[in-house]
C-alpha positions as CSV (number, residue, x, y, z in Angstrom):
1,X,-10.6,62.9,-15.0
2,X,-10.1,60.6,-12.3
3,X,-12.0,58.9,-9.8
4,X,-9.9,60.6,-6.7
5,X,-10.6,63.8,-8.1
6,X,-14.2,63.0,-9.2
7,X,-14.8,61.9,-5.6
8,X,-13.6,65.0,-4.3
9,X,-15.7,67.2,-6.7
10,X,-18.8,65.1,-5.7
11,X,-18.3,65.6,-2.3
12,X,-18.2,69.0,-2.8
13,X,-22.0,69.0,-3.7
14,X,-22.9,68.1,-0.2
15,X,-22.8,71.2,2.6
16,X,-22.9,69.3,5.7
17,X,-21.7,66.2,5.1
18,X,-18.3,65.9,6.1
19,X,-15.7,64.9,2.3
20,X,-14.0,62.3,4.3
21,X,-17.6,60.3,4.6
22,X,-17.6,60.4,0.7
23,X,-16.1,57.4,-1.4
24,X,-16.4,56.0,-4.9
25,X,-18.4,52.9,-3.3
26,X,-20.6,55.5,-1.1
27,X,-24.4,55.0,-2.1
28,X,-25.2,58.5,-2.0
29,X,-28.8,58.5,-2.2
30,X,-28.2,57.0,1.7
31,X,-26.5,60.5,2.9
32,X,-28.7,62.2,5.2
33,X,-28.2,65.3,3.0
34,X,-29.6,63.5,-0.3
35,X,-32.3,65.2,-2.1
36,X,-33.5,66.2,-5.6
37,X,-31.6,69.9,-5.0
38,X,-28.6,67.5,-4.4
39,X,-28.9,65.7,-7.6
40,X,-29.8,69.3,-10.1
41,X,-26.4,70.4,-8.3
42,X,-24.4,66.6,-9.4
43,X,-26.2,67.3,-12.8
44,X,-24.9,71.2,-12.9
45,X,-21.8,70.1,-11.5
46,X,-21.1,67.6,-14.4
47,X,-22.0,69.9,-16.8
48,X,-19.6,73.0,-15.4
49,X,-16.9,71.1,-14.6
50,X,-16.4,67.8,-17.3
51,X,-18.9,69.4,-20.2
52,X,-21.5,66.4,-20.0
53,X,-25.0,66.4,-20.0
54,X,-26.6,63.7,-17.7
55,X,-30.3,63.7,-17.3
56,X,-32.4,63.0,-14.1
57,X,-33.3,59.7,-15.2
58,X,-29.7,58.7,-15.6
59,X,-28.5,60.1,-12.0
60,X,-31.5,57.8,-10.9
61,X,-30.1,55.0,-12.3
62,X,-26.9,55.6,-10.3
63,X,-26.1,53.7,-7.2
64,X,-22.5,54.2,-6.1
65,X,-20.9,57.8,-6.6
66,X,-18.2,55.3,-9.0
67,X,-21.5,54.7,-11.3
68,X,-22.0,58.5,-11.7
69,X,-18.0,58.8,-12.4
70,X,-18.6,56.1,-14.9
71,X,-21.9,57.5,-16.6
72,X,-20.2,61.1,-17.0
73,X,-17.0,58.9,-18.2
74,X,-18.8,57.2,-20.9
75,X,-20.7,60.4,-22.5
């Protein structure tokens, strides 16, 4: 996994918001489209896709779409 990818699979999890808006230093909680359906869709998507388990209280932790890279990364 890396972080150009990961970006681009992040960005996927948001309908309306256009990928190009989306970088590892984006604050994503700041995107209009952020909610907690948003984050059970990051958590699903980092199941599915990398096979890691990250729980609510981790994602909230998160700032940066980097720091979810590197949570899922270190599990």
């Amino acid at each position: 996994m890396d972080i150009k990818e990961f970006v681009q699979t992040f960005a996927q999890q948001f309908e309306d918001t256009d990928p190009a808006e989306i970088t590892a230093d984006t604050e994503f909680r700041e995107l209009d489209e952020w909610s907690s359906l948003t984050g059970m869709c990051i958590m699903a998507m980092a199941k599915t896709q990398y096979g890691k388990i990250i729980t609510g209280k981790e994602l909230k932790e998160c700032e940066t779409v980097k720091d979810v890279f590197d949570l899922i990364s270190s599990k």
